[in-house]
C-alpha positions in Angstrom: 116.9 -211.6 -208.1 117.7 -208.1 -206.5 115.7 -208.0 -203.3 114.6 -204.0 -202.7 115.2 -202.8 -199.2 111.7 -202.4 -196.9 110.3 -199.0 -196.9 110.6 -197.4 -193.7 107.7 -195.4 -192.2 108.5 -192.2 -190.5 107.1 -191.8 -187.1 107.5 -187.7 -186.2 104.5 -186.5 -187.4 102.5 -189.0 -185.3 104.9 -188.5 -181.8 104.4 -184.6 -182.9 100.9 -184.7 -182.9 100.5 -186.8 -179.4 102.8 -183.8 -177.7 100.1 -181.6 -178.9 97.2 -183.7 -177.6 99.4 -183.9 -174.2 100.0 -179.7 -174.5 96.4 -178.7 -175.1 95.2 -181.5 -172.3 97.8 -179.5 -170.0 96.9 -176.3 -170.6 92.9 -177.0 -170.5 94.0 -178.5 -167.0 95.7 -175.8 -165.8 92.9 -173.2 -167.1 90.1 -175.4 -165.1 92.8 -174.9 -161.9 92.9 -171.5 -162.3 89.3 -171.0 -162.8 88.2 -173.3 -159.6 91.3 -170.9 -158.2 89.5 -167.7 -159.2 86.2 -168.7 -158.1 87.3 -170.3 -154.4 89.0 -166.8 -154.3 85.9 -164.6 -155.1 84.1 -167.0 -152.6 86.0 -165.8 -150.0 85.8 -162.7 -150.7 81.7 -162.3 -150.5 82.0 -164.4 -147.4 84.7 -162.1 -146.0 82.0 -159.2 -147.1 79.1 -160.8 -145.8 81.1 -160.9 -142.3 82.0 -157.4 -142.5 78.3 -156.0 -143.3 77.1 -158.2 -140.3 79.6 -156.6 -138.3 78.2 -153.5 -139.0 75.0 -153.3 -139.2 73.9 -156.5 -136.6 72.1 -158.2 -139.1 73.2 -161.1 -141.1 72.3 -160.1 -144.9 72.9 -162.7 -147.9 74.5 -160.8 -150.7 73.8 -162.7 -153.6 70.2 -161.8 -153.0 71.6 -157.7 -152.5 72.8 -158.3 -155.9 69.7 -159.7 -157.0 68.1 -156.5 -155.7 70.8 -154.2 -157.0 70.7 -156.0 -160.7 66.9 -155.6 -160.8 67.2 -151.8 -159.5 70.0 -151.5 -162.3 67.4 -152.6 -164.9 64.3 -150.4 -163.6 67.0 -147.2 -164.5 67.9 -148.7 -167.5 64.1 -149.5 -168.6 63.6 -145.8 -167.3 66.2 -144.5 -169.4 65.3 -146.0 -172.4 61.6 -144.5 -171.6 63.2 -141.4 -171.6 64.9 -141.6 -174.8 62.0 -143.0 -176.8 60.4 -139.9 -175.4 62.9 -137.4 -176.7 62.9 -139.2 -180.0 59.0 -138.8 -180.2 59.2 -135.1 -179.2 62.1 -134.6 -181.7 59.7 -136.4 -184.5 56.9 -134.1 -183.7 58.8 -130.8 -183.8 59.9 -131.9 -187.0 56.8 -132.4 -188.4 55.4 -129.5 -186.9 58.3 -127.3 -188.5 56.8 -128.5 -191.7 53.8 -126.4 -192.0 53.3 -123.3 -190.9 50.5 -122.3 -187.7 47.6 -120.3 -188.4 45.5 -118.8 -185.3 42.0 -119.4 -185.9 39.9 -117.2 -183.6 35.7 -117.5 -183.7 33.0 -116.6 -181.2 30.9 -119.4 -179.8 27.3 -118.0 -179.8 25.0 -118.9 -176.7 22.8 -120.7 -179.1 25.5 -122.7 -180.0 26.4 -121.7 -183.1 29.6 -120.4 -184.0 30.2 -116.7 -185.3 33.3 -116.4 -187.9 33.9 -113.4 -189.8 30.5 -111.7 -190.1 29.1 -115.8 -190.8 27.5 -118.1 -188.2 28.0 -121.8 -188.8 26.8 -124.9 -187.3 30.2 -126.6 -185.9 29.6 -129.3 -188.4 29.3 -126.1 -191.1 32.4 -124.8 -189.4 35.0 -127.5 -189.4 34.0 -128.4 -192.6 33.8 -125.2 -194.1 36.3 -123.1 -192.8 38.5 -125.7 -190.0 39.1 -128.5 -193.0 41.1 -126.1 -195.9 43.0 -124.5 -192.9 44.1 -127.9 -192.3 45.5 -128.8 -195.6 48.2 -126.0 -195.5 49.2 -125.7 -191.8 48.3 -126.4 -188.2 45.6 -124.6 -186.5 46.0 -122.8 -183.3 42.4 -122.7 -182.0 41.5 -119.5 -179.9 37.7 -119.7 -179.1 35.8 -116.9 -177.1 32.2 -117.2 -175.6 29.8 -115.3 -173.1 30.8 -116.3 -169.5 27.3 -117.5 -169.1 27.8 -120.2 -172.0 27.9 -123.4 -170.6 31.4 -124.8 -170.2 29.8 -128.4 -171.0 28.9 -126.9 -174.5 32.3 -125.3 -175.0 33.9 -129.1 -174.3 31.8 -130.3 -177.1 32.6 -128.0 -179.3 36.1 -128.3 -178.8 36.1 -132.1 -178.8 34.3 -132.1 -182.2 37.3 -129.4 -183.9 39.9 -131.1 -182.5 38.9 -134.6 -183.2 41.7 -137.0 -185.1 43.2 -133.6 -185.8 46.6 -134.4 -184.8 47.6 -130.8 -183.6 49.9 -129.6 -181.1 49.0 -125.9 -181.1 45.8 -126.0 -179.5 44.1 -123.9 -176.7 40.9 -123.3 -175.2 39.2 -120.2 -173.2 36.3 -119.5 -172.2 36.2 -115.8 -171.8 34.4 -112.7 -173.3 36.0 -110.9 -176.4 37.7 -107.6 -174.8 35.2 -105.4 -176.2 36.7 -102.2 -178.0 37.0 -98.9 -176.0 34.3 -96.6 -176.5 36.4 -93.2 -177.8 36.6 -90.0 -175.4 34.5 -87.1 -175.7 
């Protein structure tokens, strides 16, 4: 009988693969060194700072709370900008919207009795808004311009504004409260 030789098992790829565990334990070690190295370093350095501002002004001062402080002013500005930008992005969204329809100036007389005088008509400010304020609105933005004896009652000209302008959505809008310039009278 032919006895067959004993197959040998190779060893490398074992031996390799321990180097590699003993390489990567290594080099984790020596990162965690360099770390506690980097961080006894910056120690140091905020003692050597918190020395130095106690030197100067008198006072002993802990800087990790001045950071504290300096992060939370650092996110007020930030907060405070981003305010800002939602802002401009709003006004930007508006002038767009108001660039979509044309503005038409809408002048009437308030009347002493209350009543509103428009074009040779008198209207209740219900009749008014429905009537005349309402169609406007469909087309274009209204640009209020409302006149009214100085003796009207500027409690009265509040309501009546209030009720036009209510849910209207407009940015053109004014108020006064003033007499119609009355036309010259011609020369003799």
């Amino acid at each position: 009988m032919i006895l067959t030789p004993e197959e040998k098992s190779s060893r490398g790829p074992l031996i390799a693969f321990i180097d590699l565990l003993f390489l990567l334990v290594a080099f984790f070690t020596l990162l965690l060194f360099f770390v506690q190295q980097r961080t006894e370093l910056s120690q140091q350095q905020m003692e050597a700072v918190q020395e130095q501002v106690a030197r100067i002004t008198g006072q002993q001062l802990n800087v990790p709370e001045m950071l504290e402080t300096l992060e939370q002013v650092a996110d007020r500005l930030v907060g405070t900008r981003e305010q800002q930008a939602e802002r401009e992005r709003l006004l930007a969204e508006r002038q767009r919207r108001r660039a979509q329809r044309g503005t038409v100036r809408l002048e009437y007389v308030l009347a002493a009795s209350g009543l509103i005088e428009y074009k040779g008509s008198t209207f209740s400010p219900e009749q008014f808004l429905q009537r005349v304020v309402t169609p406007l609105r469909e087309k274009s933005w209204v640009a209020f311009r409302a006149f009214a004896a100085s003796a009207t009652p500027f409690g009265a000209v509040v309501e009546h504004r209030q009720l036009l302008l209510r849910d209207s959505n407009e940015f053109d809008t004014y108020w006064d409260n003033v007499t119609r310039p009355e036309p010259a009278a011609p020369e003799r």
